[in-house]
C-alpha positions as CSV (number, residue, x, y, z in Angstrom):
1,X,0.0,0.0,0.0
2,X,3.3,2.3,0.7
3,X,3.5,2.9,-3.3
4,X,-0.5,4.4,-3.5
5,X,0.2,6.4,-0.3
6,X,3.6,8.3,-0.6
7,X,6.6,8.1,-2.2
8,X,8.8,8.7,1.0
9,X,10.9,6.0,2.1
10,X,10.1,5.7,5.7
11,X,6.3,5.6,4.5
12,X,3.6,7.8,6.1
13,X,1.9,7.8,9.7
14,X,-1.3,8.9,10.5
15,X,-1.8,10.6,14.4
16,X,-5.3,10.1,15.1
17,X,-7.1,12.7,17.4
18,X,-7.0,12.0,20.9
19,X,-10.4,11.8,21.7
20,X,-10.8,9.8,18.6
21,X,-13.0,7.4,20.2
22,X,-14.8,9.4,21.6
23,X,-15.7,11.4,18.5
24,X,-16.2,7.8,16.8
25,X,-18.8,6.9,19.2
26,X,-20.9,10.4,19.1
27,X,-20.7,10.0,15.1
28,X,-22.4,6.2,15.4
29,X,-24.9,7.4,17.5
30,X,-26.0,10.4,15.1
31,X,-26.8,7.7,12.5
32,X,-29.8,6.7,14.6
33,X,-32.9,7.9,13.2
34,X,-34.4,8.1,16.7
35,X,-31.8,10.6,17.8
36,X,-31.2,12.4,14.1
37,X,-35.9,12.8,15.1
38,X,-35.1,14.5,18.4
39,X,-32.4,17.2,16.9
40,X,-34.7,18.1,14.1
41,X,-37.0,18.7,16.6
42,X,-34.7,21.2,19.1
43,X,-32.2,22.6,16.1
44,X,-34.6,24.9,14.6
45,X,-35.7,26.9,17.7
46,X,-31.8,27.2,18.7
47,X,-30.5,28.5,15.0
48,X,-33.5,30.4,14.9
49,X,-32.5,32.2,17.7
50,X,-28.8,32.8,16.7
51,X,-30.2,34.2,13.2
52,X,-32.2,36.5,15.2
53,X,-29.1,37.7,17.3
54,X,-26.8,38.1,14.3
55,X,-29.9,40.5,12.4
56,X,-28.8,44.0,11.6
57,X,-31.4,45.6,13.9
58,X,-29.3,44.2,17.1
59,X,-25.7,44.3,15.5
60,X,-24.7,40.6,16.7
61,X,-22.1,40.6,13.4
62,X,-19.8,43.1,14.9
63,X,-18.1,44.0,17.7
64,X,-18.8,47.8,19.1
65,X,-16.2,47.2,22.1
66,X,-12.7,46.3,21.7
67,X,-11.3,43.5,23.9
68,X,-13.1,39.8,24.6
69,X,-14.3,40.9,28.2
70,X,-16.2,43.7,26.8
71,X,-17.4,41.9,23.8
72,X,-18.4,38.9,26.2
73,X,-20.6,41.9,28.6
74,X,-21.6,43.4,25.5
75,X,-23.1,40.7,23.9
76,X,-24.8,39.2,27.4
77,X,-26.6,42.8,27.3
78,X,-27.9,42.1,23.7
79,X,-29.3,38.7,24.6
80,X,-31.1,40.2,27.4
81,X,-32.7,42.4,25.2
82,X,-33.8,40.3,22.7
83,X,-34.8,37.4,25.8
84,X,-37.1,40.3,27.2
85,X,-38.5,41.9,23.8
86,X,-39.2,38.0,23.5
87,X,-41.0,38.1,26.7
88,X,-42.9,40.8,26.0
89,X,-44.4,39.8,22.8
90,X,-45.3,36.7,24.2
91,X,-47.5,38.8,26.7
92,X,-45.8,37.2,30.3
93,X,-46.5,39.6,32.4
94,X,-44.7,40.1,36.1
95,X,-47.1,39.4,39.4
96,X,-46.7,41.9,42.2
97,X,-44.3,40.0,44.5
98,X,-46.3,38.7,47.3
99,X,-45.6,40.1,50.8
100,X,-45.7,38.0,54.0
């Protein structure tokens, strides 16, 4: 097989990653219909909700603060936007907190 592979002398080697088995074992189980069912069933909401973050409207795309700590603050402020403009079209509406 050395001859199909490579033309070096001390033939080729492979280094498989190491959680190989690992990823072998996740890949074998995506084949099942039963699971590949339930994903279908939970992927759309999640993308869904990504696409709507990355929209122009909220600015998800790009950046407007320089360094990851920012970004990371900056970005957990925009998803709590969009979670309560969510909220609100929905119609859930606060109770009065109860008192003793």
């Amino acid at each position: 097989m050395r001859a199909r592979c490579t033309l070096s002398k001390q033939g080729r080697s492979i280094q498989l990653h190491p959680k190989h088995a690992v990823l072998d074992a996740a890949r074998k189980r995506q084949r099942d219909p039963a699971w590949r069912a339930r994903y279908r069933a939970t992927r759309p909401k999640v993308e869904r909700k990504i696409a709507h973050l990355m929209r122009r409207k909220h600015g998800g795309r790009r950046a407007r603060m320089r360094g990851r700590l920012r970004v990371g603050h900056d970005f957990a402020l925009l998803v709590a936007a969009v979670n309560l403009a969510r909220l609100a079209t929905l119609a859930v509406h606060l109770r009065p907190a109860q008192t003793g």
